[in-house]
C-alpha positions in Angstrom: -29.8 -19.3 36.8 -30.0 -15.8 35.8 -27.9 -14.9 39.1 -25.4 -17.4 38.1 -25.0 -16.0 34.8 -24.9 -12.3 36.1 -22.2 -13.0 38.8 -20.0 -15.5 36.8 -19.6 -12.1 34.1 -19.2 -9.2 36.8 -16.4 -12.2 38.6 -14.5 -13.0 35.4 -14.1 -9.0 34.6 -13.2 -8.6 38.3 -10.9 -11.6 38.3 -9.5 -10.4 34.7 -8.7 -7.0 35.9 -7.6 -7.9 39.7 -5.0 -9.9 37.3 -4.2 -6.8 34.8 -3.2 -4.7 38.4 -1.5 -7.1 39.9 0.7 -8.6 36.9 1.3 -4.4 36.4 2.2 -3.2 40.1 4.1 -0.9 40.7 3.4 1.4 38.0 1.2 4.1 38.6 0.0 5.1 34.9 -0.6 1.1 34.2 -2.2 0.8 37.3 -4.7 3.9 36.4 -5.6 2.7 33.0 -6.2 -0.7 33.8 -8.2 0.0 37.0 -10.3 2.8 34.6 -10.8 0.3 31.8 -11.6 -2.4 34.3 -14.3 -0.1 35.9 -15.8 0.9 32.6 -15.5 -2.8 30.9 -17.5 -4.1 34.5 -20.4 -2.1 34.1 -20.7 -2.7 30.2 -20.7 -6.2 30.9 -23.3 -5.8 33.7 -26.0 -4.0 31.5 -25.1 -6.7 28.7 -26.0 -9.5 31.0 -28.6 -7.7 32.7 -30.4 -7.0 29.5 -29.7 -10.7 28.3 -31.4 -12.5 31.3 -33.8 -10.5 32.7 -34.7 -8.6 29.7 -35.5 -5.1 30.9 -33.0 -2.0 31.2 -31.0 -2.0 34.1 -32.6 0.9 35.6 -30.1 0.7 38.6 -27.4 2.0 35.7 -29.8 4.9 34.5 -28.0 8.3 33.3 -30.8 10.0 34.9 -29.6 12.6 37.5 -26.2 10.0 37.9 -24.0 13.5 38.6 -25.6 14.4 41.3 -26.1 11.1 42.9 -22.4 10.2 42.2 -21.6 14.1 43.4 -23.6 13.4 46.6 -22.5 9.5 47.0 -18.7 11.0 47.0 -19.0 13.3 49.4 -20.8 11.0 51.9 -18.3 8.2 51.3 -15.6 11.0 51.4 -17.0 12.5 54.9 -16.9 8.8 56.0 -13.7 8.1 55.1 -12.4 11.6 56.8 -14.6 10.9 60.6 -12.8 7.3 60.4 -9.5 8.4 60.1 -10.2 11.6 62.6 -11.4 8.9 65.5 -8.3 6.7 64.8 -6.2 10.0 65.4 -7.5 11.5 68.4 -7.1 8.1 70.0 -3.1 7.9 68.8 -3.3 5.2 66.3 -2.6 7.3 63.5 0.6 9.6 62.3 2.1 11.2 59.2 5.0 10.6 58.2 5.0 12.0 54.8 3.0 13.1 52.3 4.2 10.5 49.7 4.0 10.1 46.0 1.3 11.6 44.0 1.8 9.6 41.1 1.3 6.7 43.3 -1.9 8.6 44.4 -3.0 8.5 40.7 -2.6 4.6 40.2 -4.3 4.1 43.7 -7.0 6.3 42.3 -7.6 4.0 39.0 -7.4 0.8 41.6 -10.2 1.8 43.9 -12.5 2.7 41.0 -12.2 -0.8 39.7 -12.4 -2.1 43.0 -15.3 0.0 43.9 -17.1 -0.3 40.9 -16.7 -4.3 41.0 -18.0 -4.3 44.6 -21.3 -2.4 44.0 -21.7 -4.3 40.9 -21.5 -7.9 42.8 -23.3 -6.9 45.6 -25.8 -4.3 44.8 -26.1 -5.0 41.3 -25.7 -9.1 41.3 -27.2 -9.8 44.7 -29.1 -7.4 45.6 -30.9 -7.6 42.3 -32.2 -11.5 42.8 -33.3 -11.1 46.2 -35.6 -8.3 44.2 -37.4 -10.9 42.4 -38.2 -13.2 45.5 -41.2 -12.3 47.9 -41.5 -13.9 50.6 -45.2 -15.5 51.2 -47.2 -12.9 53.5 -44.5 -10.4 53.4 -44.5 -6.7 52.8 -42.3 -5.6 50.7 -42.9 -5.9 46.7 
């Protein structure tokens, strides 16, 4: 049940905030704030629930080193990103034809973090998280 609760409070900020930036589209300051508040709102409401039906500290959340780890997690998911996008080029598949808006680069910005932060927080956080607390008979892994 504890799953159930967890996921049904990251999905409703998720839901709430997918709303927020798509009733607010094309605006690039809206579309920061409200990805940013939806990001920071998501993982408030995850430690709430977390410390509500498991009762411990979600320890996943910890402030413990989380600038470096963020630091490194960046620049993997950035180095990623940038062999991706180099392998569609060399094989043609990808040109540019401008260099577009950088406001519009700020409210993309404010989107991914909520989208980001919602992912990890359903997946890693939410699923992740129960399959923790099962053990399989004869297995392993604690």
């Amino acid at each position: 049940m504890r799953f159930v609760k967890q996921l049904l409070a990251v999905g409703a900020v998720a839901l709430v905030g997918g709303q927020g930036l798509a009733a607010v589209e094309g605006s690039f300051f809206l579309t920061l704030v409200i990805g940013a508040v939806t990001a920071v709102l998501g993982v408030v409401v995850y430690r709430w629930v977390v410390r509500r039906t498991e009762r411990r500290e979600p320890t996943e959340l910890s402030r413990d080193g989380w600038g470096g780890k963020l630091s490194r997690g960046t620049l993997i998911g950035l180095a990623m990103f940038a062999a991706v996008i180099a392998n569609i080029a060399f094989l043609g598949g990808y040109h540019v034809e401008g260099w577009g808006s950088p406001m519009g680069a700020l409210g993309l910005l404010g989107f991914m973090a909520a989208v980001a932060v919602a992912e990890e927080l359903l997946f890693r956080g939410c699923c992740s998280g129960s399959s923790r607390s099962v053990r399989a008979p004869g297995s392993l892994w604690p």
